[in-house]
C-alpha positions in Angstrom: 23.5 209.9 166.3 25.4 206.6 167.2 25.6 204.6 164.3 25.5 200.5 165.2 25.9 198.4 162.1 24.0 194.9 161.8 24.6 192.4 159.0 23.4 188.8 158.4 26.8 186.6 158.7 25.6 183.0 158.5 29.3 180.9 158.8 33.0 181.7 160.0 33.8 180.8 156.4 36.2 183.1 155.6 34.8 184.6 152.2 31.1 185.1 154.1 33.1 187.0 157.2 35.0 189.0 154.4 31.6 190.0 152.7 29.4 190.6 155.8 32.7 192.5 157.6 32.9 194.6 154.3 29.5 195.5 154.3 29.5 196.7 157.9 32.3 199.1 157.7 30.5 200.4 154.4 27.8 201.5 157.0 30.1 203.5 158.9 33.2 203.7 157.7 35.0 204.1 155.6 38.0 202.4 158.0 40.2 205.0 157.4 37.9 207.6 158.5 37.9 205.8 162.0 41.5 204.6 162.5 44.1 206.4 160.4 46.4 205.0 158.2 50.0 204.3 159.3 48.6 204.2 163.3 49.5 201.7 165.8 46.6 199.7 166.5 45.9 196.8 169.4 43.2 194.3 168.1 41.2 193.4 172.0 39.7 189.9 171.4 37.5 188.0 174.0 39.8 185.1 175.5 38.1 185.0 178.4 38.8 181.2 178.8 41.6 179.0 177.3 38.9 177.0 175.0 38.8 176.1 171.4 36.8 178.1 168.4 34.2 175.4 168.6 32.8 175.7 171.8 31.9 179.8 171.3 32.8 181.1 174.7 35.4 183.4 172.5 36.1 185.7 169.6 36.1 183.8 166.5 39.8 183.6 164.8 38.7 183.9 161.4 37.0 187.2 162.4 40.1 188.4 164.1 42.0 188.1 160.8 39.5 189.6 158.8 39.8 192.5 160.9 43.6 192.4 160.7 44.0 192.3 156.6 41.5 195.4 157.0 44.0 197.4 159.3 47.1 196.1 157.9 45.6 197.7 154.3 45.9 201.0 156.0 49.8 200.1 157.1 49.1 199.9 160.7 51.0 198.7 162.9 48.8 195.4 164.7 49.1 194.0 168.1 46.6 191.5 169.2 46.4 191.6 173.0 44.8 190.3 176.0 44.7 189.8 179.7 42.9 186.4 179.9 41.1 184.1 182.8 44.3 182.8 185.4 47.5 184.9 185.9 49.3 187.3 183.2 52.2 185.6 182.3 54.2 184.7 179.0 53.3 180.9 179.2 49.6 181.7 179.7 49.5 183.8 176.8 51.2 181.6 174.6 48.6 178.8 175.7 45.6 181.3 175.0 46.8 182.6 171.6 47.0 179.2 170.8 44.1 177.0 171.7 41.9 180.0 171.2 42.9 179.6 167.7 44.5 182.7 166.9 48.5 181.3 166.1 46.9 179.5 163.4 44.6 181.7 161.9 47.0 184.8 161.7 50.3 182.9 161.2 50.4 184.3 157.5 49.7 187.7 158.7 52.5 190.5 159.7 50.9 190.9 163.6 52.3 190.9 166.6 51.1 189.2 169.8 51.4 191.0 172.5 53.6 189.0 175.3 54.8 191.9 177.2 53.1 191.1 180.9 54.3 194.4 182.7 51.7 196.5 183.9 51.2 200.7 183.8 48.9 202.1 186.7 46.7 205.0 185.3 44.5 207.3 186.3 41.5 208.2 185.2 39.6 211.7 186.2 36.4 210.8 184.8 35.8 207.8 186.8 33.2 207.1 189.2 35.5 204.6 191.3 38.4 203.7 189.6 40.3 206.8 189.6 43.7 204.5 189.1 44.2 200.9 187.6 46.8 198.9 186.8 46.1 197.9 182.7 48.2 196.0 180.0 51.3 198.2 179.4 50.2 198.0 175.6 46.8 199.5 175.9 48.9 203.1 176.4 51.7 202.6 173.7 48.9 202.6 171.0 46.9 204.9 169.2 43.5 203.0 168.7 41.8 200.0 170.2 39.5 198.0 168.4 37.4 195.7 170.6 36.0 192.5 169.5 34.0 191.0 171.3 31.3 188.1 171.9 27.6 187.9 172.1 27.2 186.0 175.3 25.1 185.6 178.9 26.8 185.9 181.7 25.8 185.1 185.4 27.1 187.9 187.3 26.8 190.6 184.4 23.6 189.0 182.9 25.1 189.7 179.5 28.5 190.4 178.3 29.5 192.5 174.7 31.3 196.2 174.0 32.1 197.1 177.2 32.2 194.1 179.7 34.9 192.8 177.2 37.5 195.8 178.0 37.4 194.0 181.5 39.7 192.4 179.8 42.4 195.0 180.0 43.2 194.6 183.7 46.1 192.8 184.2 46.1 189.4 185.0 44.7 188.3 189.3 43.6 192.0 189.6 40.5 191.8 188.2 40.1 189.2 190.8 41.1 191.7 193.0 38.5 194.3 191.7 36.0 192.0 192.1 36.7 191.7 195.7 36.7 195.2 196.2 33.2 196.1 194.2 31.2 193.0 195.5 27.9 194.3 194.4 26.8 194.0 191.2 25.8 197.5 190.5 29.3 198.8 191.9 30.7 196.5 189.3 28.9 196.7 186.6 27.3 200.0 186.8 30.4 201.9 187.6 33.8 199.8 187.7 33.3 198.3 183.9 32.0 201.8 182.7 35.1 203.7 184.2 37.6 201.3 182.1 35.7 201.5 178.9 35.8 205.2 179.3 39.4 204.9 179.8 39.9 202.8 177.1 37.6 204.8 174.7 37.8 201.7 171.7 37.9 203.3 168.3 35.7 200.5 167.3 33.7 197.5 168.4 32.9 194.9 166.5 30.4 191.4 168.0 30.7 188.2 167.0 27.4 186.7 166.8 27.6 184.0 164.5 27.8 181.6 167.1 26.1 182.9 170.5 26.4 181.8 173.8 23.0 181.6 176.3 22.5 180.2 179.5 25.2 179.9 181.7 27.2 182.1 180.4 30.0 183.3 179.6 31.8 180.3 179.1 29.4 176.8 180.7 26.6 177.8 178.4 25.0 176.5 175.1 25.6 177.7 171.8 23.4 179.4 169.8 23.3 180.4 166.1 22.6 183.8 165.8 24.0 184.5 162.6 24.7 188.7 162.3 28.0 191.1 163.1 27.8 194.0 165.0 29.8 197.5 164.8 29.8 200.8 166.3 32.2 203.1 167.6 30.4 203.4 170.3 30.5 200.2 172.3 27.2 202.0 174.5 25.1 202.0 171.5 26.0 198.5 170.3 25.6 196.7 173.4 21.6 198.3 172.9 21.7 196.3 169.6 22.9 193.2 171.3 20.8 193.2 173.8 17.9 193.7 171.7 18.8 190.3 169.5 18.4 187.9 172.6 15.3 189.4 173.4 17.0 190.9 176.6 15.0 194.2 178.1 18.3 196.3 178.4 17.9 197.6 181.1 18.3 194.4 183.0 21.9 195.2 181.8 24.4 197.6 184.6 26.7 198.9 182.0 23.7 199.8 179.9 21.9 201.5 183.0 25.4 203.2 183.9 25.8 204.5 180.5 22.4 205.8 181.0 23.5 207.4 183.8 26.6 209.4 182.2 24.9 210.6 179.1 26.8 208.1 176.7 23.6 207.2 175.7 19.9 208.4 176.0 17.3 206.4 178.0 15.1 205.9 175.3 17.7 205.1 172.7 16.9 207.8 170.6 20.3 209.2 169.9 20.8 205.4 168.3 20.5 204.4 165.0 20.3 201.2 163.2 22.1 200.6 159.7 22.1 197.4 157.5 20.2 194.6 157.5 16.9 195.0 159.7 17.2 194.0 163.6 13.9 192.4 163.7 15.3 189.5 162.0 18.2 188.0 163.8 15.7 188.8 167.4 15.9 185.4 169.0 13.0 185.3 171.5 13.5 182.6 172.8 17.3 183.0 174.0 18.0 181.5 177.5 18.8 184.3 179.6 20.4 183.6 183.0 18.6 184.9 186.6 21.4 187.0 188.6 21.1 189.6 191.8 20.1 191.9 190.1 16.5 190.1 189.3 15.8 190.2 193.1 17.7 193.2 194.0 14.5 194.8 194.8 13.2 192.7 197.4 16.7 193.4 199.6 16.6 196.9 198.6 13.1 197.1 200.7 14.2 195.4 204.0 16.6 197.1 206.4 19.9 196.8 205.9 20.8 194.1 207.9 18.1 191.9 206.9 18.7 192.8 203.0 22.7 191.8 203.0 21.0 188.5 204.7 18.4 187.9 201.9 21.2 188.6 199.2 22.9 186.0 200.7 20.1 183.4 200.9 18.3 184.3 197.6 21.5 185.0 195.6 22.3 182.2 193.1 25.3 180.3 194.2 28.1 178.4 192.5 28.0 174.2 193.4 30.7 172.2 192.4 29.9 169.0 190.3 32.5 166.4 191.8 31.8 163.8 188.9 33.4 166.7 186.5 35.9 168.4 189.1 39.7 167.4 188.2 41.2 169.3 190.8 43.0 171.9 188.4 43.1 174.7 190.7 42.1 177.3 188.8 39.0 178.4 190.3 41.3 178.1 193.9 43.5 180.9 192.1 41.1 183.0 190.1 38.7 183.5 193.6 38.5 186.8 194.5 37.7 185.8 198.5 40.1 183.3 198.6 37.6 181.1 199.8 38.2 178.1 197.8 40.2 175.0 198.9 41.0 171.6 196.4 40.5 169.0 198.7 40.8 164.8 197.4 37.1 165.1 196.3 37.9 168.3 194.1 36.9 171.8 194.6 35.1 173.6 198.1 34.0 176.4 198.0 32.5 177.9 201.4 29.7 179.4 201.0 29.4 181.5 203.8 31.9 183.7 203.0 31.4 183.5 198.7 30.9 187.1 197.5 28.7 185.2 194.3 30.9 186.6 191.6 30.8 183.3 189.6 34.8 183.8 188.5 35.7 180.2 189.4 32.3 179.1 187.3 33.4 181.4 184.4 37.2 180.2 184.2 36.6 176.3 184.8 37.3 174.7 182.0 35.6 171.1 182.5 32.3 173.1 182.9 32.1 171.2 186.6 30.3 174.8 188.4 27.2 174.9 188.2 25.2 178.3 189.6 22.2 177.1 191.5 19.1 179.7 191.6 17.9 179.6 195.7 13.8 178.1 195.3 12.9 181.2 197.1 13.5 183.1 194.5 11.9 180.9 191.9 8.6 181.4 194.2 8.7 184.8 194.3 9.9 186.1 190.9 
């Protein structure tokens, strides 16, 4: 049985993260049992975008240090690491570490931050499609990963947790890259995020769901108060938990349907089980879930080929810039996997014709100014 681990956490104050992250590993742990003393560990938060605590589009802080004291009780050695949104360089990180909170909140703490931007290509026999990558050099100097990530929406993905996080690990513009290459969301999701997580293999996951993120996720959405932590050492089984507490059917989700798919988990769930504090109350049915392809999939799926890549085109939601907001940063020009972004005087253009509906320059703009429009059509027919 997978063992995911639920517990109420109702604040970021320190002393209620302590209690509620104590309790968890009580559920399955002990911690010692899962990362062994004296190892070298890298600590995998989400920085997906350069924003502060408040606004919940990443890991909480005062949960990454919790985690920290835990590991650095065993005597491991802690690196906290990350290949953010924007290109993988020493400054970026720096900027990341900091306005994500994490200088502060660990600055007592005997960690290291990782600011080593090499790159190692490996190769991966068990893959699907990704048979090499280039990854953060640190991700093979250590001996266990511990992924923390974020319980939020996303528009491409539909829902980011355990294993969309490990995206993560790709160094800098090549997941931009990757992108490019796996256009369609069930190449990407499916199979692409599945074959790094299975590379990665994370010793343990743990969610922050305090503070949630719905709608237009994963970083231009609302917050939401959930109120609970997740863990699991297998990220598979605790993205079913997630999933579950927005009310989302999971198999909406790729990775879960391509974890299906390669026996990490069973299709009815039945090889998961639920520890701690009851599911049923942190479910929030009413959590704004966003529409992406894969809702209308389908309908293209049925026409001929030709006539289904058109209909994906025209029913696909796409990303609209909102010039009142644009200030002509850039950085959805250089995180565009199609290149197919220009700044102009007015801001941001994105042509449309040749947009492979990724959302990256929505999910990394950090004035919230792209805005994914859902095509009528589809709001007739769904």
């Amino acid at each position: 049985m997978k063992q995911v681990s639920i517990r109420q956490c109702e604040s970021y104050d320190y002393d209620v993260l302590r209690h509620s992250f104590e309790n968890l590993i009580k559920d399955i742990g002990p911690l010692d049992k899962i990362i062994e003393k004296g190892s070298k560990v890298l600590v995998k938060p989400n920085l997906v975008i350069k924003k502060s605590p408040e606004e919940g589009a990443t890991t909480h802080p005062m949960l990454v240090k919790v985690v920290c004291e835990e590991l650095l009780k065993l005597n491991c050695k802690v690196i906290i690491a990350e290949s953010p949104g924007g290109p993988y360089t020493k400054n970026n990180l720096k900027g990341f570490y900091n306005t994500c909170g994490l200088i502060d909140a660990l600055k007592d703490l005997d960690v290291e931050f990782n600011y080593d931007t090499s790159e190692s290509k490996v190769h991966n026999e068990e893959a699907t499609l990704l048979k090499s990558m280039n990854i953060i050099t640190p991700i093979t100097e250590v001996d266990h990963v511990v992924n923390l990530c974020k319980l939020k929406t996303h528009k491409m993905a539909k829902y980011t947790g355990g294993v969309k996080n490990l995206y993560g690990v790709i160094a800098g513009l090549e997941k931009a890259e990757i992108h490019y290459r796996f256009q369609k969301e069930e190449l990407f999701c499916e199979n692409v995020l599945l074959d790094i997580c299975q590379y990665v293999k994370p010793s343990l996951t743990i969610m922050d769901g305090v503070c949630a993120m719905e709608g237009e996720g994963p970083t231009a959405g609302d917050i939401r108060k959930v109120g609970v932590l997740l863990a699991s050492q297998s990220p598979y089984a605790l993205d079913i938990a997630g999933c579950q507490i927005i009310n989302l059917d999971p198999m909406k989700v790729g990775t879960v349907r391509g974890a299906i798919k390669r026996d990490l988990i069973k299709e009815d769930f039945s090889d998961i089980e639920f520890l701690g504090d009851d599911i049923e109350k942190f479910i929030v049915k009413d959590f704004k879930i966003p529409v992406t392809s894969s809702d209308f999939r389908l309908l293209s799926l049925k026409l001929p080929k030709v006539l289904g890549d058109i209909a994906d085109k025209i029913i696909t939601p796409k990303p609209i810039v909102d010039y009142k907001k644009c200030i002509k940063c850039g950085k959805c020009k250089v995180a565009c996997p199609a290149k197919v972004i220009q700044i102009t005087q007015k801001g941001a253009k994105i042509d449309l014709k040749k947009c492979i509906r990724c959302y990256c320059c929505h999910e990394l703009c950090p004035k919230k100014a792209i805005h994914i429009k859902q095509n009528i059509f589809f709001k007739l027919v769904k």
